[in-house]
C-alpha positions as CSV (number, residue, x, y, z in Angstrom):
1,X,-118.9,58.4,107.3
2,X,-120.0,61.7,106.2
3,X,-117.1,63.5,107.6
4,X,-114.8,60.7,106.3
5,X,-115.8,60.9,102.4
6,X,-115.3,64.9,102.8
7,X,-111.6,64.6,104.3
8,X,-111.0,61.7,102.2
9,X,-112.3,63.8,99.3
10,X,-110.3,66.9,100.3
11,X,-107.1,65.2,100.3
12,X,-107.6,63.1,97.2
13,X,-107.6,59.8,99.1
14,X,-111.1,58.5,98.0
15,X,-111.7,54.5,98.4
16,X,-114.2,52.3,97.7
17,X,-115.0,49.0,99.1
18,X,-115.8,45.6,97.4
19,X,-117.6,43.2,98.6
20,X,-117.8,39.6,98.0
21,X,-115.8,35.9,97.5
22,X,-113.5,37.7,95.1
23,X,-112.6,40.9,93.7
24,X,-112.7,42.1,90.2
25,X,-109.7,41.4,88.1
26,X,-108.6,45.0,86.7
27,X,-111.0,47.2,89.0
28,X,-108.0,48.3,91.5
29,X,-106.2,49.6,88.1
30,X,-109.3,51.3,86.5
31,X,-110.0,53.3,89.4
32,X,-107.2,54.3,90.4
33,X,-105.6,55.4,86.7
34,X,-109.2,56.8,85.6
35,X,-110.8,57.8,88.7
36,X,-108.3,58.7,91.4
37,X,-109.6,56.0,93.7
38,X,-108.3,53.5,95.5
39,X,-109.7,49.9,95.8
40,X,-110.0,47.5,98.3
41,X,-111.3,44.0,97.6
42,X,-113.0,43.1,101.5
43,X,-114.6,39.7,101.0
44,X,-117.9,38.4,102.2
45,X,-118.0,40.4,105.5
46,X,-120.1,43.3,104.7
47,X,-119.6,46.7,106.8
48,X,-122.3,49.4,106.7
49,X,-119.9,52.5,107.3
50,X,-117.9,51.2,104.5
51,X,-121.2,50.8,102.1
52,X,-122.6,54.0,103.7
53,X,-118.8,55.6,102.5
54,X,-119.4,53.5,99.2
55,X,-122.9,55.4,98.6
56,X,-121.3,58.8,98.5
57,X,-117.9,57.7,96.6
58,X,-120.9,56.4,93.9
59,X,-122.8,59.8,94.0
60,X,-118.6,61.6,93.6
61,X,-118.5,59.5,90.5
62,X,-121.8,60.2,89.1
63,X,-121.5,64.0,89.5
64,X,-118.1,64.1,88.5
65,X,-118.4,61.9,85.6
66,X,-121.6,61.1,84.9
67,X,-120.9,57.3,85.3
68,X,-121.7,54.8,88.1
69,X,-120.2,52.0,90.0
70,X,-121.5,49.8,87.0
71,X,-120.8,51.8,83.9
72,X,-116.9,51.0,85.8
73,X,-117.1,47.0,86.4
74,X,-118.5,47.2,82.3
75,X,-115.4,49.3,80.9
76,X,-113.7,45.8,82.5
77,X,-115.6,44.0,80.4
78,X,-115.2,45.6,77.4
């Protein structure tokens, strides 16, 4: 997935991947307006490439903005 996140990151196509029964209501918006990065809501059925991809889209966003996945979901909240 290595070699994904780089081409991905090259052409300004980063994703991340939710998991879970549902996705988070204004998450898709956030990061794409804020952070360039699309979102995909994928239900229960979790996927290792796509959390191994998810790992380094989360290290992306903590050396690019000093935030992580979390800091995100809690600018929803606020």
């Amino acid at each position: 997935m290595e070699k994904r996140f780089n081409a991905d990151l090259t052409k300004e196509e980063l994703k991340y991947f939710h998991f879970g029964i549902a996705s988070i209501s204004g998450m898709r918006e956030i990061m794409k307006s804020k952070y360039d990065i699309e979102y995909f809501s994928m239900g229960c059925l979790l996927r290792t490439e796509m959390e191994c991809y998810n790992k380094l889209v989360n290290k992306y966003i903590n050396e690019k903005y000093d935030k992580s996945i979390n800091d995100i979901y809690e600018e929803i909240e606020n």
